[in-house]
Structures are given as structure tokens and as C-alpha cells.
Backbone as a ProteinNet text record, in pm:
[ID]
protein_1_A
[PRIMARY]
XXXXXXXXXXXXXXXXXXXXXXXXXXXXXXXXXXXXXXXXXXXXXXXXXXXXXXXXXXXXXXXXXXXXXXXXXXXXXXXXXXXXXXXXXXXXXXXXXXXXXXXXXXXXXXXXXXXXXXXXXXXXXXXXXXXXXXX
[TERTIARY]
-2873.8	-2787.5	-2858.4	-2783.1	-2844.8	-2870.7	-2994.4	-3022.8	-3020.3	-2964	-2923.1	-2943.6	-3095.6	-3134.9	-3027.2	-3019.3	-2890.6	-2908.7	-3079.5	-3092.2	-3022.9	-3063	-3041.3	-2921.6	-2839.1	-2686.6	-2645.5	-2645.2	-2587	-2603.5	-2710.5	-2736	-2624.5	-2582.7	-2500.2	-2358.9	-2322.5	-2198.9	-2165.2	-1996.7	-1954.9	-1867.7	-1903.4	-1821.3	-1722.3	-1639.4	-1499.1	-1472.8	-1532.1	-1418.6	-1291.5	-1246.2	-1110.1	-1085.3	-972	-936.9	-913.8	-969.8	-915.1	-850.1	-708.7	-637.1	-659.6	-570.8	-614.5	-639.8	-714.4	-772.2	-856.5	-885.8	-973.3	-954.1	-798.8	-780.6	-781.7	-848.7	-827.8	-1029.7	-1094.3	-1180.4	-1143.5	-1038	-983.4	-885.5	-850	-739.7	-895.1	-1043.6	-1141.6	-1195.5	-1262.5	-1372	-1292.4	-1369.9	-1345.4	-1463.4	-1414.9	-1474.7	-1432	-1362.6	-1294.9	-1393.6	-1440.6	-1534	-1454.6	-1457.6	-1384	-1500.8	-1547.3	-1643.1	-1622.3	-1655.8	-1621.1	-1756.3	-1718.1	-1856.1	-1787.4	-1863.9	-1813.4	-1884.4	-1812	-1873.2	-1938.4	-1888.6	-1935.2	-2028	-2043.4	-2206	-2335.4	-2293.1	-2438.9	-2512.4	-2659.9	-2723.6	-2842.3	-2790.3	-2867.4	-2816.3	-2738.2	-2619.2	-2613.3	-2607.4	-2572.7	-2485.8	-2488	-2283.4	-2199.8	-2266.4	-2202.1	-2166.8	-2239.3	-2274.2	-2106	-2096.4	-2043.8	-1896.2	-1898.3	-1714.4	-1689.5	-1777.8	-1712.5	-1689.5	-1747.1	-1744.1	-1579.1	-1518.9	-1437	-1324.5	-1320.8	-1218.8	-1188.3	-1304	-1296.6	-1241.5	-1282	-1198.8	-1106.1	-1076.9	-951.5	-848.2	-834.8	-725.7	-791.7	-898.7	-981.1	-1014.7	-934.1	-1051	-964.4	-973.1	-902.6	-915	-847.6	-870.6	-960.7	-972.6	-982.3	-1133.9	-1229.2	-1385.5	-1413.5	-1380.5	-1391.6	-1346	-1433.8	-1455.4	-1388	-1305.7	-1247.3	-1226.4	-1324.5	-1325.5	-1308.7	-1256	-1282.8	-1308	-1380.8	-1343.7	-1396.8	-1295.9	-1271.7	-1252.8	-1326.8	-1339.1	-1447.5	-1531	-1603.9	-1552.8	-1688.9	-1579.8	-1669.7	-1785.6	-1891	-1892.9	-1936.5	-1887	-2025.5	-2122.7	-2273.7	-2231.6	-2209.3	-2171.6	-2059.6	-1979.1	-1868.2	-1885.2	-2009.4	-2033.4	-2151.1	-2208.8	-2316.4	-2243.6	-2105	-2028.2	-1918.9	-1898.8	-1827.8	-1923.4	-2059.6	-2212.8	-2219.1	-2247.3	-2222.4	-2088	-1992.4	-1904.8	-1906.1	-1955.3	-1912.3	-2048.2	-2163	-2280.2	-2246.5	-2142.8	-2107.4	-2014.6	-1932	-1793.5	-1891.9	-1982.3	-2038.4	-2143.5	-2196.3	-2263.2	-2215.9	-2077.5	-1932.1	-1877.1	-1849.9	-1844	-1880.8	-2041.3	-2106.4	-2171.3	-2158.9	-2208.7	-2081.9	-2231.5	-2137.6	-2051.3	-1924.5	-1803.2	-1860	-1882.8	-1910.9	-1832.9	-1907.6	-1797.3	-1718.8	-1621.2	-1533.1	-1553.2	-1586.7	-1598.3	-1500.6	-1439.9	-1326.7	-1370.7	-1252	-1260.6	-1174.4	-1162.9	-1075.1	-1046.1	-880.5	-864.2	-893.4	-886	-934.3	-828.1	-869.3	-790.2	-656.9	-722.8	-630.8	-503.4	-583.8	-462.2	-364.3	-370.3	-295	-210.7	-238.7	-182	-37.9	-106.3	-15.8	90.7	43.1	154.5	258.6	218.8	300	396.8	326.1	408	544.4	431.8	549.8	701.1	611.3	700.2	837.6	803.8	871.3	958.1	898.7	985.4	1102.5	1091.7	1138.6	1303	1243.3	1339.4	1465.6	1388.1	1455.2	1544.5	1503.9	1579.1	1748.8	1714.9	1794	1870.5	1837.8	1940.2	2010.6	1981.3	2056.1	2187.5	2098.2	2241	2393.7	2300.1	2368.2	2537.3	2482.6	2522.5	2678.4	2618.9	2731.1	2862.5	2804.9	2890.6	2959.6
1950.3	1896.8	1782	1669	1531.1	1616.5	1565.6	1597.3	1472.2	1488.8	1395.7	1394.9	1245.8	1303.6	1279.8	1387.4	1422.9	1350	1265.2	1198.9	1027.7	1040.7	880.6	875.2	941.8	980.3	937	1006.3	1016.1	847.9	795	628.6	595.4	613.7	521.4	519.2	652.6	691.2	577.4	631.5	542.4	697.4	739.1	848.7	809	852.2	835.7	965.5	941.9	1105	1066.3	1222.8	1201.6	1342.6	1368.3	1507.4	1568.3	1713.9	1830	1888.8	1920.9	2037.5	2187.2	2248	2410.8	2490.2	2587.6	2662.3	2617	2618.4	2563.7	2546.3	2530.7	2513.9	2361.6	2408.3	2231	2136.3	2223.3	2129	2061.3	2112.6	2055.5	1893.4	1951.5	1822	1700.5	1714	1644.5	1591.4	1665.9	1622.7	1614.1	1500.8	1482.2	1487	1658.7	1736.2	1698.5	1628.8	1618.8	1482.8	1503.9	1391.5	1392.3	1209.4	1158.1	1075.2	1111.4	1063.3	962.4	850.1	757	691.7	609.7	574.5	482.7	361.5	314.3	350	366.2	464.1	331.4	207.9	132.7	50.3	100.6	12.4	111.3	198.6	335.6	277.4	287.9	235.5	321.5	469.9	572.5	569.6	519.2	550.5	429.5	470.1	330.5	305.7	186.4	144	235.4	327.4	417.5	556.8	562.8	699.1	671.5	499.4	465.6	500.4	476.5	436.5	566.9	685.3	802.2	894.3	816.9	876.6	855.3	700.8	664.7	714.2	751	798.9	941.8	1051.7	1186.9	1231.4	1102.4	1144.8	1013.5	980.9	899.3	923.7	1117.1	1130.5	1126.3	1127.4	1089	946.1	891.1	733.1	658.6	565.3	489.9	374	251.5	152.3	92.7	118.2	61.2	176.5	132.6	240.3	328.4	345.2	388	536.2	632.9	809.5	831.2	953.8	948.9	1163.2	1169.2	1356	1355.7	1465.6	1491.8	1644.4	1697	1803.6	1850.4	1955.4	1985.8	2128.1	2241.3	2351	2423.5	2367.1	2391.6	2333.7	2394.5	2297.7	2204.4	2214.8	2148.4	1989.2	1878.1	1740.3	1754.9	1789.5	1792	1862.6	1970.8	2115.4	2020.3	1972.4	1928.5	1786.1	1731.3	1599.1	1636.8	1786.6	1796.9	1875.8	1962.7	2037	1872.4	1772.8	1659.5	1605.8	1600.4	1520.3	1619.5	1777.5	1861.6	1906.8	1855	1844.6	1726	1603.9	1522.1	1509.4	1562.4	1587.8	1662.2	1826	1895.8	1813.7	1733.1	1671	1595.4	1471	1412.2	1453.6	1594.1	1677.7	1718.1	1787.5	1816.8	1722.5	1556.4	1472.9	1463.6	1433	1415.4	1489.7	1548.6	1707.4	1685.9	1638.8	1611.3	1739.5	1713.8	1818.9	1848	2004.4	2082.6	2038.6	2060.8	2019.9	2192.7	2156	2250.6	2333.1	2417.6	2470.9	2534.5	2491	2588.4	2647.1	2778.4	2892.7	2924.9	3050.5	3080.9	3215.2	3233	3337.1	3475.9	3609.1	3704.4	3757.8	3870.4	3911.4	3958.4	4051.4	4109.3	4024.7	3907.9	3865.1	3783	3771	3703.7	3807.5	3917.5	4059.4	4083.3	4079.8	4100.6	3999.8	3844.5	3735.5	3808.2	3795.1	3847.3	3946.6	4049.4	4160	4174.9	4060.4	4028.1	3942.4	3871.7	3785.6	3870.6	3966.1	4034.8	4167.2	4172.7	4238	4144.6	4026.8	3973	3884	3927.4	3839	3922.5	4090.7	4196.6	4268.8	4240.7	4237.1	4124	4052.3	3919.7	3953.9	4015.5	4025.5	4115.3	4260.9	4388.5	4304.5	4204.5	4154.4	4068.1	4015.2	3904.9	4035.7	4111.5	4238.2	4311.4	4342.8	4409.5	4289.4	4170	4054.9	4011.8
7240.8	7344	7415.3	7491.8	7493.6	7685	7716.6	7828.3	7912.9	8013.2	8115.4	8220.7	8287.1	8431.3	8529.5	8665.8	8689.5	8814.2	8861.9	8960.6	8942.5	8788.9	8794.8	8762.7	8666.5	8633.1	8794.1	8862.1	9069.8	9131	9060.6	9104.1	9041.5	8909.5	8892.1	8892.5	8972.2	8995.8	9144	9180.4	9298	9345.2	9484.8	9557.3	9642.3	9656.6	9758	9804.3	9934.5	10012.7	10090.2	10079	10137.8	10188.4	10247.2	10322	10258.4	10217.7	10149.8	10162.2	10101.8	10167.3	10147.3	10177.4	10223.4	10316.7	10298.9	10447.9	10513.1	10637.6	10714.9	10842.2	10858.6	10991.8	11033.9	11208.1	11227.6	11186.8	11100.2	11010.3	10901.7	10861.8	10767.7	10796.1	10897.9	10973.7	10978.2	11034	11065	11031.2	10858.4	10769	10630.6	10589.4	10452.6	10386.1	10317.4	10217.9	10065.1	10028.9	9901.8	9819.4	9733.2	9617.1	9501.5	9489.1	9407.9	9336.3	9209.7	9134.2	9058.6	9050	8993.8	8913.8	8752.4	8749.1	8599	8613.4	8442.7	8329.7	8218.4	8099.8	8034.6	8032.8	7935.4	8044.8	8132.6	8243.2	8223	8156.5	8183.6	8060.3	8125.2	8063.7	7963.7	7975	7918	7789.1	7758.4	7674.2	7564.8	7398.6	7291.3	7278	7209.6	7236.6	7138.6	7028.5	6974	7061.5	7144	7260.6	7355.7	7412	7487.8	7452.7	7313.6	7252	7182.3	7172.6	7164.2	7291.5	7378.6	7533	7518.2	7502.5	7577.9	7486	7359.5	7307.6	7283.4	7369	7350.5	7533	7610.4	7738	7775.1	7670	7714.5	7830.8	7861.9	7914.7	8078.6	8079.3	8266.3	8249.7	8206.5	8212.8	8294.8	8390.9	8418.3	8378.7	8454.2	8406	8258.7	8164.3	8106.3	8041.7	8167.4	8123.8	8255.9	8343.6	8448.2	8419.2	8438.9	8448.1	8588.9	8581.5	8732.2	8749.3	8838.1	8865	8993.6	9035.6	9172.6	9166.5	9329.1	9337.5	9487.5	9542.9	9624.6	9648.3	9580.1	9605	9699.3	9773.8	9874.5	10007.2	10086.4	10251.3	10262.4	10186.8	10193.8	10153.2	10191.3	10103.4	10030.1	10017.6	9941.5	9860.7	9909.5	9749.2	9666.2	9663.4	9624.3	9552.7	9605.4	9530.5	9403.6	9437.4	9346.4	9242.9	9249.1	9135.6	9093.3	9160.8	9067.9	8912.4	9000.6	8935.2	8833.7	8852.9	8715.2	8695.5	8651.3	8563.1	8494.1	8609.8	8491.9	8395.7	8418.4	8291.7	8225.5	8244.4	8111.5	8055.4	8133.8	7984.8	7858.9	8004.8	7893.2	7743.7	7790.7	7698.4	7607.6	7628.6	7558.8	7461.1	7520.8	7472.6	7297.9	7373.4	7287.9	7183.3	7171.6	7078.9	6974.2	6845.5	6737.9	6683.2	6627.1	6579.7	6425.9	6442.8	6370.6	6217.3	6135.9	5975.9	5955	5922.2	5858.6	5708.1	5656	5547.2	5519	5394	5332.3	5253.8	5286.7	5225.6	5188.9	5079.3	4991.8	5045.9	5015.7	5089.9	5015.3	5095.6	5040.3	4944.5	4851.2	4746.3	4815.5	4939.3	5040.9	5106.7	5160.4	5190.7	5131.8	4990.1	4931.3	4827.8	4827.7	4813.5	4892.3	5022.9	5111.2	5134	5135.8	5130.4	5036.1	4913.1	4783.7	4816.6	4867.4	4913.7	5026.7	5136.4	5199.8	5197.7	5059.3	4999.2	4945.8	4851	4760	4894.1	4977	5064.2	5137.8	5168.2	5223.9	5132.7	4995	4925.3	4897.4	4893.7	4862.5	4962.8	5101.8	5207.4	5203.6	5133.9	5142.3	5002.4	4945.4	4789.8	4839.6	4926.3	4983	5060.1	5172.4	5254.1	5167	5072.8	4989.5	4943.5	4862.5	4763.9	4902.6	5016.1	5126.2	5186.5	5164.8	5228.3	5058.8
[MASK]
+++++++++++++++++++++++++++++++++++++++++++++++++++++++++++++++++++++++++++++++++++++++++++++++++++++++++++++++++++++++++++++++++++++++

């Protein structure tokens, strides 16, 4: 797994808070607890331009504009706790990301279950000749 320092990763992010909703009362009406993580995929410089363009086509569906990564989160009341669970999520996607896709091995099916297709086959046809035969 590609290890990623999580100090310098945080340099090159951009944060936006905003008001969280929920419980809280009137702290909630006050502080803005809510982190909006922002950071461009194709400016990181940890990263090869092959690293960069499978980033951008395995999270196509968080990307904005064009290369721009976009998380938020807002499950603490805390704005620190909440900017340090945005910072690790967005190091597991990119870990996720990147972690090459396993190859597929085919296989042949068992004696069993191609027994049973058959069987179910031959039940199913024989069901259908009974209805055919009463109509």
C-alpha cells in the first residue's frame, strides 16, 4: 500500500468551514464545525502523472471542476476532529484509488453445479409441457 505523509498531504490541501447542522443547540447556531476539503489532484506533487490520471478517473464522481478533490465532513462538534477525519478519508480513497485491481481468474464450474443447471433445466421445461397439455 502507497504510504502517504499525512503532514505534507494537509499542506497541500485548501479547508473551508461552514455551519454544521444538527444537535447542538445554540453552538451550533455559533461555530463552524463543518470541513470542506479541497485539494487539486493534478497539482500534488507526491504523485506521477500515471498516479495522477488514475486518481482522476477512479474518483471522477468527487472531482470537481475539472481536478479538484472535494470531501467534507461534519460528524464531530469539533472543527480539528473533523478536519483531521476529512485529511484521513481523503488518504484512504487515495490508497483505495490506487491499489492496483486484482486480475480475475477463471474458473470452471463444478460438476455439481452444472448437474443441477441441467436438472433445473429439465424440471423447468417439464413444468411447461404439463401446462401446455391442460390448456
Amino acid at each position: 500500500m502507497l504510504a502517504i505523509d499525512k503532514e505534507a498531504f494537509t499542506n497541500e490541501c485548501a479547508f473551508k468551514t461552514s455551519r454544521s447542522g444538527g444537535k447542538g443547540g445554540q453552538h451550533v447556531n455559533k461555530v463552524e464545525t463543518k470541513v470542506e476539503l479541497l485539494f487539486d489532484v493534478s497539482g500534488l506533487k507526491f504523485f506521477s502523472d500515471e498516479q495522477k490520471e488514475l486518481l482522476l478517473q477512479k474518483l471522477v464522481t468527487r472531482i470537481i471542476d475539472g481536478a479538484i478533490l472535494q470531501l467534507t465532513s461534519s460528524t464531530e462538534r469539533s472543527l480539528l476532529k473533523n478536519k483531521e477525519i476529512a485529511v484521513s478519508k481523503a488518504i484512504e480513497l487515495i490508497q483505495k484509488a490506487l491499489k492496483p485491481k486484482k486480475p480475475r481468474k477463471a474458473t470452471q464450474p463444478t460438476f455439481e453445479s452444472i448437474e443441477k443447471r441441467l436438472s433445473d433445466k429439465q424440471m423447468k421445461s417439464m413444468k411447461k409441457r404439463i401446462r401446455k397439455r391442460l390448456f
